[in-house]
N, C-alpha and C positions, 0 to 999 in steps of 0.2 A: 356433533350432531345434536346432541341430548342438551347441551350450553344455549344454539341456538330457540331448539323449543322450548326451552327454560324460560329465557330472556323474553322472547316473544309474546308470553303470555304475561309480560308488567307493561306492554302497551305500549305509550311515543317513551319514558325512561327505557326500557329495555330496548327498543330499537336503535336508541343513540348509543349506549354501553355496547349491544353487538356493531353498530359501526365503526365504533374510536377502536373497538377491539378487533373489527379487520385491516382496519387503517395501521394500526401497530404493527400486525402480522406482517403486510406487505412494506413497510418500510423497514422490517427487521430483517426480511429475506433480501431487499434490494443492498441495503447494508451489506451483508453477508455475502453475495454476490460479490459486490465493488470487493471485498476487501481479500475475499479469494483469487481476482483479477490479478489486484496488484502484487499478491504475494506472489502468485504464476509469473506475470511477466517480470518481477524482480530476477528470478532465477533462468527463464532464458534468457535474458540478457548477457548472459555471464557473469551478474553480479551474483555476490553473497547473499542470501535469505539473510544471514549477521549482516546488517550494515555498520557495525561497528568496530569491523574490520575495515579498513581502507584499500582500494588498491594497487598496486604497484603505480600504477601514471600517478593515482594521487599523491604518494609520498614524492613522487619525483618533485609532483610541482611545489608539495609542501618543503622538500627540500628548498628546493629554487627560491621560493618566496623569501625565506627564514636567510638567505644568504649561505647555505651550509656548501653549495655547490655554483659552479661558475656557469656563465652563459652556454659556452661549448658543450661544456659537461653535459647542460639540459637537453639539447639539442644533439647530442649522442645518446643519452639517453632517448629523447624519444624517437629516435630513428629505432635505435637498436628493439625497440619495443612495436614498434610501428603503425606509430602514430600520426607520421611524419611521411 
C-alpha cells in the first residue's frame, strides 16, 4: 500500500514502475499456480513426485527395446501388470 503511494507521487515513471511491478506479480503467481498443478497431478496419477525413478511398464519396455527379453516375455509381462 505505502510502495504504491510512494510511486504515484513520481508521476507517468512511477505509474510505469507500479505497472511492470504488478505485471511481475501476476505472472509470478500464474507461474506458481501451473507449477503446483503439475506437481498435484504428477502424483495422482500414480506416478512418482521423483521422476527419476522409472516405472515398472517402463523398465519392461526399456528391457524389450535393449533385447534383454523376448517378445512373449513382454507381452506376459504386460498382461501380468495389466496393461494388456
Amino acid at each position: 500500500m505505502m510502495m504504491g503511494y510512494w510511486l504515484g507521487g513520481l508521476g507517468w515513471v512511477g505509474m510505469i514502475i507500479n505497472m511492470i511491478i504488478s505485471i511481475a506479480m501476476i505472472i509470478g503467481v500464474v507461474f506458481l499456480v501451473v507449477w503446483i498443478v503439475k506437481r498435484l497431478g504428477n502424483n495422482e496419477s500414480g506416478q512418482q513426485i521423483n521422476n527419476s525413478t522409472p516405472s515398472v511398464i517402463e523398465i519392461v519396455k526399456q528391457r524389450y527395446a535393449k533385447g534383454e527379453i523376448t517378445r512373449e516375455e513382454f507381452q506376459k509381462f504386460m498382461v501380468d501388470l495389466g496393461t494388456r
